[in-house]
C-alpha positions, 0 to 999 in steps of 0.5 A, a space after each residue: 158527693 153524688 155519683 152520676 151516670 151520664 147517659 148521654 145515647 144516640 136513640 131513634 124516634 118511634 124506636 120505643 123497644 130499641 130505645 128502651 134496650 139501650 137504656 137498661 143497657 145503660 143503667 146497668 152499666 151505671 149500677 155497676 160502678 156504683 152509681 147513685 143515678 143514671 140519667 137520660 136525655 129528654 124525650 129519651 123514651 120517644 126519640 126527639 123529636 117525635 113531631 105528630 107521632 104525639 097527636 096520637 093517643 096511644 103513643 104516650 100509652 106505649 111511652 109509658 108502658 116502655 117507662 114500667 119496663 125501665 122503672 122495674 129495672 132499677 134498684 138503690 141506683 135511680 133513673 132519670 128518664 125522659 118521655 111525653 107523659 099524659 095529664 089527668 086532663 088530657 095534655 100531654 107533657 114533655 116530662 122526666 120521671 125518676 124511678 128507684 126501686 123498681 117502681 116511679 117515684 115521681 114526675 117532673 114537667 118541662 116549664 119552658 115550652 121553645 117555639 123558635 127556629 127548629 122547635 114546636 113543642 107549643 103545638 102538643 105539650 102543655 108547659 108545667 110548673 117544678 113541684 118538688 125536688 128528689 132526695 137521691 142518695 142524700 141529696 135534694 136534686 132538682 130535675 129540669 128540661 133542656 129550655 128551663 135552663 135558659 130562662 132567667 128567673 125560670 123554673 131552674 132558679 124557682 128550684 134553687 129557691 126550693 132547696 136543690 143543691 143540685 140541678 140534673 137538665 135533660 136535653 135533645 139540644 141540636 147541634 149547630 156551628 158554636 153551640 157548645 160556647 152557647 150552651 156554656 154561657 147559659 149555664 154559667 150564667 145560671 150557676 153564676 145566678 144561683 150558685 148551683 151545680 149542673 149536670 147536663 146530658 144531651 142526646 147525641 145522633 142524627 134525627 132528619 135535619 137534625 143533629 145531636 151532638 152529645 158534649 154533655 157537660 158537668 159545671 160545678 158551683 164555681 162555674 167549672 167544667 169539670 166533666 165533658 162526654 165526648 163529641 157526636 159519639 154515645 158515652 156511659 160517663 160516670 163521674 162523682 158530682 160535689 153537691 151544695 150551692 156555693 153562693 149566687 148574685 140572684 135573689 132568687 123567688 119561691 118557697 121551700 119545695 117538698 122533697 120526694 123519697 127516692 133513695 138511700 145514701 149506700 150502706 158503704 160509702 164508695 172510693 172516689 172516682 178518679 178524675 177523667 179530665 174533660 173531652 177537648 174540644 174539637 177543631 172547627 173544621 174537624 167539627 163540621 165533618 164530624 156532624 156530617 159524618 155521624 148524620 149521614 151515617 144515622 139517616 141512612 142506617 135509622 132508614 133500614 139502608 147499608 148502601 148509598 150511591 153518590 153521582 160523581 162529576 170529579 167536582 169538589 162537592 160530590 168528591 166532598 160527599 163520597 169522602 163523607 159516605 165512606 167515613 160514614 159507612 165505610 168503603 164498601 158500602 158506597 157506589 160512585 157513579 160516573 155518568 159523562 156527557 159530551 161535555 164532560 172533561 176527560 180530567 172530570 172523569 180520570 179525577 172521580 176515577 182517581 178519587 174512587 181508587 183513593 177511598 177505595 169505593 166502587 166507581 161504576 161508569 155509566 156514559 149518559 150520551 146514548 139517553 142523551 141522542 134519544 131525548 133530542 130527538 124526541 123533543 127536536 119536533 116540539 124544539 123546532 125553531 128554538 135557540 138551545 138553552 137551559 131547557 136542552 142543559 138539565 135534560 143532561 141533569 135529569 138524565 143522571 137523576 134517573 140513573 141514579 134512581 133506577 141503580 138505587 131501586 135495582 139494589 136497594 140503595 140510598 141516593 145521595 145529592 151533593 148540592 151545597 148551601 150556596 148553590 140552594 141559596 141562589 137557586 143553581 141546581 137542576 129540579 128533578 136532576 141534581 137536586 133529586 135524592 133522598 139525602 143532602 149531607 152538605 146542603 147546609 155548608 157554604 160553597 167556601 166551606 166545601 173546599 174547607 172541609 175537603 182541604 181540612 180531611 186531606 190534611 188529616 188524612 196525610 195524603 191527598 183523598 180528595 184529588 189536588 186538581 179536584 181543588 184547583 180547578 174552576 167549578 163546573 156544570 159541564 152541561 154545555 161547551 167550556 161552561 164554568 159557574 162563574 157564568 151564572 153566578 158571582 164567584 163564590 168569593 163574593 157570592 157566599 158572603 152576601 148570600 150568607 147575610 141575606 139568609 142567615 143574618 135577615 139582612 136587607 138590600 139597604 143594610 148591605 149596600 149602607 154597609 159598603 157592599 157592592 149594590 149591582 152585586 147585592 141586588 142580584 143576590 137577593 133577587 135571586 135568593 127569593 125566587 129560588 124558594 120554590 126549589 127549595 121547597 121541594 129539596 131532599 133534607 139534608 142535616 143542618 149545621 148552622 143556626 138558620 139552615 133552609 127548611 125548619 129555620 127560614 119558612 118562606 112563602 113560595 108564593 110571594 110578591 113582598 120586595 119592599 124594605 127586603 129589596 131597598 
């Protein structure tokens, strides 16, 4: 047996002193209980991921110097630690160094480098080789890097073939719908290759766009879950971990690894651990709105804000967005703010009142009609002769941007959008109005989802937070006389699913309508989706949930006058 401290923190890139804090925090914890080894997520000491903050010479030096303080502190119970690590030759490594003692008793460099969707790691880190394997406590672990898992016949199996009876992987693993079911059949299909133990320890916090939802994981040689931390929340777990290999399908290649001393087996053996049986797994629903929750919290608390404003228009995807700021922050720390027009409904406005009251935030009323007058006036001359359209609607929407903005700089606020993933898919925002804001917790949420989500947090709560006729009632801009988005758009029903296939499947236009979807209905879809690129581009970040959110998943050209096979 190996006793293992999972430390499965939420860290914050750059914060190397703040970083380092929790981690000693962490390993004492560990050594208190009697642990063997406390091991941390990859890139631990810098914060993942830490993007051209690498390019700069001195922040491996830093990272390094952060690795001494945490070397020092260990004694009989060794540290994993994840960090970018230098080589003589000037590269640099994504690497874990393991450390007992006081001192670092060696270094293991990631092998598989992903370039792929949300990761760049090719464009600073060099890609290692295993070299050799640790004796902590008796035992021949082999240390790997998130990537090296997934790989048939990679660097996990070449240490297996070495000697390990026992894999520890260090992962910054972004969260998306499904990827704990993911992340378990790459693991056992690794363990089912080399009958080997794993350990595995995830970051968990929010970075940006991205989401670490922690759910670190031990599996047995049988392929067993027999620990899981929990869900989108820090967790110091401490399990005693069988070690040996038991088996395995794959003739695996590579000789006998050297094996570096590290640390004593305890003098007395320690009574087992009881056993904690593994977190359960989460509603799909409950899921979701957790990832929201904890990556709207972190964005705005790891950017030096408390407050957020939030405009509210007594529709479902801005009463959605409060409801998730104030989980996220709590009731006092978010501002709802009503800002009617003339074509504002008078139930628009009781509703984002009567949700105010029911999340218990504050609900400020700002009227926008007397910018409203002013901005016609002004712009009557160069209008002179012109029918209104949509260039006389998103004045409305901007004006509403400015008030926001000028609340958020007068009290140091933070702006949240609320604009969805099929509204941004399809283009139907306002640039510079609703689209603008520091933060979009939802834009990666399908416009079906939000009723979901919101319907699901009502359900949980036992009442009624989100208004039943913010649900029931037919979404709306309300920029111009009884306006409804189905004038602009297909209803959602139909909408959602063809847009989702354009986006996140790569379907085209003929792969659609071969499949039986409606041609009219397809082409319009996908005409619009391409032309919306440009205010894509220039959206707040929002987290991403899904495995090919806008943004660092799907990088398209603004300019771009491909149709081809994309537009059969």
């Amino acid at each position: 047996m190996l006793r293992v401290g999972i430390c499965q923190l939420n860290l914050t890139v750059g914060d190397l002193d703040g970083n380092v804090e929790r981690m000693l925090a962490a390993l004492a914890e560990v050594t208190e209980r009697g642990g063997d080894v406390a091991v941390f997520p990859e890139l631990a000491v810098s914060g993942y991921p830490p993007e051209d903050l690498l390019a700069k010479p001195r922040f491996a030096l830093d990272c390094q110097a952060a690795l001494e303080k945490i070397a020092a502190a260990t004694g009989r119970c060794a540290a994993v630690v994840g960090l970018p690590v230098a080589g003589e030759g000037g590269e640099l490594f994504n690497a874990a160094a393991v450390c007992a003692n006081g001192a670092v008793a060696g270094v293991e460099r990631k092998a598989h480098l992903p370039n792929y969707g949300v990761f760049d790691e090719q464009r600073h880190f060099s890609a290692g080789t295993p070299e050799a394997l640790f004796d902590i406590a008796g035992a021949a672990v082999g240390i790997s890097i998130c990537e090296d898992i997934w790989i048939d016949g990679g660097a996990v199996e070449q240490l297996v073939a070495g000697g390990a009876e026992l894999i520890v992987n260090l992962n910054a693993s972004p969260y998306n719908i499904g990827k704990l079911d993911e992340r378990l059949g790459v693991l056992r299909r690794r363990i089912e290759r080399t009958g080997c133990p794993v350990v595995y320890v995830n970051l968990v916090g929010g970075q940006d766009e991205l989401l670490f939802d922690g759910r670190s994981l031990v599996l047995d040689a049988g392929g067993s879950v027999t620990a899981r931390a929990q869900a989108f929340a820090e967790e110091v777990l401490v399990v005693d971990v069988e070690v040996g290999r038991r088996g395995g399908s794959a003739t695996l290649d590579g000789g006998a690894l050297p094996r570096i001393p590290v640390s004593d087996r305890p003098a007395v053996t320690p009574a087992p651990l009881p056993v904690t049986p593994p977190a359960a797994p989460l509603e799909p629903s409950d899921e979701i709105y957790a990832a929201l929750v904890l990556a709207t919290r972190d964005y705005v608390t790891k950017n030096g804000f408390t407050d957020v404003c939030v405009g509210l228009s007594g529709g479902v995807d801005s009463s959605l967005v409060a409801t998730i700021a104030r989980d996220a922050l709590g009731p006092e720390r978010v501002h709802g703010v009503l800002m009617p027009s003339r074509y504002s409904s008078d139930h628009s406005v009781s509703d984002a009142e009567l949700l105010c009251d029911n999340l218990g935030i504050e609900g400020r009323l700002i009227g926008i009609e007397p910018a409203h007058d002013a901005f016609e006036q002004m712009l009557a001359p160069a209008f002179t002769g012109l029918a209104p359209d949509l260039a006389e609607e998103n004045v409305q929407s901007r004006i509403r941007a400015v008030v926001l903005m000028a609340l958020a700089n007068k009290f140091g606020w933070l702006v949240l959008t609320t604009g969805n993933k099929s509204e941004a898919a399809v283009g139907y925002s306002t640039l510079y109005g609703d689209s603008a804001g520091a933060f979009a917790p939802i834009s990666d949420i399908w416009k079906l989802q939000v009723y979901e989500l919101a319907r699901r947090r009502n359900a949980v709560a036992g009442a009624a937070l989100i208004p039943e006729r913010v649900l029931a009632k037919a979404p709306s801009a309300e920029l111009r006389p009884d306006q409804r988005d189905s004038d602009s758009l297909p209803p959602y029903e139909s909408l959602d699913p063809v847009a989702r296939a354009f986006v996140e499947g790569d379907k085209t236009v003929g792969e659609l309508i071969a499949a039986g979807a409606d041609p009219e209905l397809v082409r319009r879809v996908g005409r619009l989706v391409d032309v919306a690129e440009y205010k894509r581009r220039q959206g707040p970040p929002g987290v991403r949930v899904t495995h090919k959110a806008f943004g660092k998943d799907r990088r398209m050209p603004i300019t771009n006058r491909y149709r081809g096979e994309a537009r059969d």
